[in-house]
N, C-alpha and C positions, 0 to 999 in steps of 0.2 A: 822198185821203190821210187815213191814221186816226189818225195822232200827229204832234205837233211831229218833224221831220225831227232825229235827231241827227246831229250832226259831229261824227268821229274822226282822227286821229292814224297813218300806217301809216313805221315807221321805217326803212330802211334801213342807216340808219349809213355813208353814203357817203363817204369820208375827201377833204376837198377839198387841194390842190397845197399841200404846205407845212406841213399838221397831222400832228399824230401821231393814233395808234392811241388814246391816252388824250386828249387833246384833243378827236379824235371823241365820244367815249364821253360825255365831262363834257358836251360839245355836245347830244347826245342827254337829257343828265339836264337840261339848262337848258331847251330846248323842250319837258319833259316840264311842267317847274312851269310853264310860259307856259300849255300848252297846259291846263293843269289852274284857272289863274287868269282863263282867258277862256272858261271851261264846255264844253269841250271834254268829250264822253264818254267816252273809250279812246285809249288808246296802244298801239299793236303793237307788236312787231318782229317784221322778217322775218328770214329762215333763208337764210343766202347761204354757201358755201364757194369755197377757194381763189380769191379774187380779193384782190389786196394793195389794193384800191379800196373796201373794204367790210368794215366795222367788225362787224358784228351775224350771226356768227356761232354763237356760243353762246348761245344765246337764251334761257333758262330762267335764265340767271344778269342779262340787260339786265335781264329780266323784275324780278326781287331789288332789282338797284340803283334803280332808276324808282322801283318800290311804298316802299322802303323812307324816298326821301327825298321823298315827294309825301305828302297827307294821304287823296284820296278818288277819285283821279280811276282807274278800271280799267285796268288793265295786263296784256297779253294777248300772245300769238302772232298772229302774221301774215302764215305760220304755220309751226309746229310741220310739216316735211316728214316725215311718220312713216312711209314708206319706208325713214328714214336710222337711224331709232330700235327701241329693244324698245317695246313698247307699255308693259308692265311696268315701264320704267325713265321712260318718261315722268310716269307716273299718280304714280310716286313723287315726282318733284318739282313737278309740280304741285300733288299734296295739301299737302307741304311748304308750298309757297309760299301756298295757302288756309290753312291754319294759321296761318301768320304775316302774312297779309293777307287778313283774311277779307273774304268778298264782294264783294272788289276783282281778282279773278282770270279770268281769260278764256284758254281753251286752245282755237286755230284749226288748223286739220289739214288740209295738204295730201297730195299725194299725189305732185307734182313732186318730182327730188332737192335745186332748190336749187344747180346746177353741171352738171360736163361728166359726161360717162360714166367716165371712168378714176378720176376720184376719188370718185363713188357709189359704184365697186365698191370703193375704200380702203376706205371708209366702212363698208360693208357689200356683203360678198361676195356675199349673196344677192337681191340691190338688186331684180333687175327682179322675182324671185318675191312678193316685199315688197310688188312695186306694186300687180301683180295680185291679193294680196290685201289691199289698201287697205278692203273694205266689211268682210274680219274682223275687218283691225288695226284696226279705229274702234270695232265690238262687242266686244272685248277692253277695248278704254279704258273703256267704256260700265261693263263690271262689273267692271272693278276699284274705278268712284268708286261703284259700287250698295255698298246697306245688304245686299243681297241678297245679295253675295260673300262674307258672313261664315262662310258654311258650305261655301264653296269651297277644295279642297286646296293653290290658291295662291291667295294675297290679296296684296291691299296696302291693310294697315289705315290707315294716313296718309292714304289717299284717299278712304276707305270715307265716302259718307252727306257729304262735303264738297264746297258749291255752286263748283264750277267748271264755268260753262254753256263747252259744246262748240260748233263753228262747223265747217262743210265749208267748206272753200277751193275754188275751180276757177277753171279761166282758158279755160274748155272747157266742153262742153255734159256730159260724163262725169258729173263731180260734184253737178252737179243733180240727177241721177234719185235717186243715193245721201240726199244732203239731204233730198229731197221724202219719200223711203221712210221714211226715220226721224224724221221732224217737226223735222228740227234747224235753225238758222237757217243762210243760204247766204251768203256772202262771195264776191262776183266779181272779178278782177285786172282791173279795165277800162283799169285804167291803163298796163297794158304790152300787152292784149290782148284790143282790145276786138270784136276783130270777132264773137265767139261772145253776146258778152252780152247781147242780146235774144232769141233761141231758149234760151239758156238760165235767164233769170227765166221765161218762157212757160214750159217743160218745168218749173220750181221749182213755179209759181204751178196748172199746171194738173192735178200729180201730188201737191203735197204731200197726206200724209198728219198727220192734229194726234196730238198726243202729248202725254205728261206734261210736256214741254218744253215744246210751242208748242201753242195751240188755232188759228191762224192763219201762216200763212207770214213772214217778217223776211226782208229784205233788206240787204243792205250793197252797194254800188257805189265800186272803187275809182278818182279821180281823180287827174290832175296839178295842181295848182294853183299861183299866182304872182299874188299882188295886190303893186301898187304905188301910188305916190298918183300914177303918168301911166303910160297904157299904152308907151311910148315906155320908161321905167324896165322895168318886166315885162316886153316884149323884151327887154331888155339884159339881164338877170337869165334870161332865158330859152337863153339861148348857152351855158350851160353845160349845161344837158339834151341842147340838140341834138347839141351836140359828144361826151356820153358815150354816150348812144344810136349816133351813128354811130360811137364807137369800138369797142360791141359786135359793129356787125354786119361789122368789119373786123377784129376780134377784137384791138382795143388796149384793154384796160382800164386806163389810166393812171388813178391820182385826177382826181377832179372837177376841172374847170379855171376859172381865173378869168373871170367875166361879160366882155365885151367888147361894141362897139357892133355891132347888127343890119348883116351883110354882104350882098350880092347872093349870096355864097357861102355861107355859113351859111341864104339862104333857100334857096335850091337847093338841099342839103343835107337842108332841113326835109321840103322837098315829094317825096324819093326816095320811091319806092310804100312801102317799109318802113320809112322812119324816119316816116315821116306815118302812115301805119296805124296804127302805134305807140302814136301818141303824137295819137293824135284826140280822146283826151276830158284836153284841156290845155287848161285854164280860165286865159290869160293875161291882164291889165291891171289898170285900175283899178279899183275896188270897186264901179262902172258897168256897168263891162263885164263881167266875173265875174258880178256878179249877174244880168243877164238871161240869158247863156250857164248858170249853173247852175238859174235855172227854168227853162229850157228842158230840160235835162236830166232835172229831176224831173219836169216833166210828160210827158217821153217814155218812161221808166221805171218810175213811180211807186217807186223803193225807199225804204225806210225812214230809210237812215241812208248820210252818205257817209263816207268815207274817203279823206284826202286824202293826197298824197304830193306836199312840197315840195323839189325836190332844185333846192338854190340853194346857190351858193361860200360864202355868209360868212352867218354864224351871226346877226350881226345884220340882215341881210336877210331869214333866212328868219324870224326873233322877229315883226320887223314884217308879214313877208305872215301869218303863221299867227293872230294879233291881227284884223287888216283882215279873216281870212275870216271870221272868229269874228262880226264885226262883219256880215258878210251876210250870216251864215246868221241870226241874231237878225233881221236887216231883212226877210228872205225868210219866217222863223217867224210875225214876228209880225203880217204882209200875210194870209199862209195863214190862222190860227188864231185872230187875235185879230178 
């Protein structure tokens, strides 16, 4: 391993049983200063449509609210599905947003839509051609933020020459080759989908190409996480994943629902072939148990940096896991490094 392992922040904005839409929102701004006071590196938000379950939608504006009321801590996509977008119209407010938060800006790029097929094509009529040209919508973004576009027929001067480092998203082996090609750093969804994510850091690690970017390949690995101070509590708090996971693959997306005590049914549930596929790299219990399960992780991966994703009912439950991780990955840093 060649640096202190960073931990990050990947948001959802999951609306749990009983919150509002602004409730969420404020929620999200409150984990951001946690997550920003306990040296957390980055805060994302992901790009989710049509679901009344999920808050983080419009992503370039969470993006705003986060940076605006935190002092230091990067605030990014997680990502930016730019299928759904002009490339043009992103670069714009991203530059924007480097303007007014310099150096604290992070623009991740998928290629998924983010939702179903009927409202991709709302979104944008031309969706699937979009997708398939995902490696030019990425070289598009690429010069609009170059100093180089200045004598280009179309620019976008806001963007021009301002550090917003770039990140390939994949949850698939696809977007590794693309990352590798253009020395950019790679961001894996392990967390919803983890079964491609060792062929595809391999394919990252054994194609990258270095660049003005990266002289070396970056990782990011995304997890589930849930610390509590008894593994018995992070089950409990864990009932709510299991149960909205298997609401998507029954297609009920109700809001998040309240923890309840670990059932013979709910295990059952855990262990279906797809909601446990799912949901494999879920680092649940005590700050014990977490920690040996997440070295284990980085020694079977070696990625740079994780990214965690705590989708937990109440706001001060998930304050205190997101604190406790904070607290392993420091116990974990400083075994490694010091």
């Amino acid at each position: 391993m060649k640096n202190k392992i960073a931990y990050s922040v990947l948001e959802p904005a999951f609306v749990s049983q009983g919150n509002t839409f602004k409730e969420t929102l404020n929620n999200s701004l409150k984990l951001a200063k946690v997550a920003e006071a306990n040296n957390y590196h980055r805060y994302w938000f992901a790009e989710h449509h049509n679901l009344d379950s999920v808050g983080s939608t419009a992503t370039s504006i969470l993006i705003g609210y986060v940076a605006e009321n935190t002092t230091h801590i990067r605030v990014g996509s997680g990502g930016i599905m730019l299928p759904n977008h002009s490339p043009l119209i992103i670069a714009e407010q991203f530059g924007t947003l480097a303007h007014l938060y310099p150096e604290r800006i992070d623009l991740g790029l998928g290629r998924a839509a983010g939702t179903d097929t009927a409202t991709a094509q709302a979104i944008r009529s031309d969706f699937m051609r979009a997708v398939q040209s995902f490696p030019t919508e990425v070289s598009k973004i690429e010069n609009y933020f170059s100093k180089d576009n200045r004598t280009s027929p179309v620019r976008v001067a806001i963007a021009e020459g301002t550090d917003v480092p770039l990140y390939i998203l994949g949850s698939s082996t696809e977007s590794a080759h693309l990352a590798a090609a253009k020395g950019l750093p790679y961001a894996f969804a392990s967390h919803f989908a983890p079964t491609h994510l060792h062929n595809a850091l391999n394919i990252y690690e054994q194609e990258f190409q270095s660049s003005a970017v990266l002289d070396q390949p970056y990782t990011i690995a995304g997890i589930n996480v849930i610390v509590a101070d008894s593994d018995e509590e992070a089950e409990r708090l864990f009932t709510s994943l299991i149960r909205m996971y298997y609401g998507k693959l029954i297609g009920d997306n109700q809001p998040l629902q309240p923890a309840t005590e670990m059932t013979e049914e709910l295990k059952t549930i855990f262990e279906y072939s797809n909601v446990h596929q799912m949901l494999k790299f879920s680092f649940i219990g005590d700050k014990v148990k977490v920690k040996k399960q997440v070295k284990s992780f980085l020694e079977e991966t070696k990625v740079d940096e994780l990214m965690i994703v705590s989708i937990i009912f109440d706001i001060g439950d998930r304050i205190k896991s997101t604190v406790l991780f904070a607290e392993v990955m420091q116990e974990i840093n400083k075994e490694l490094f010091n």
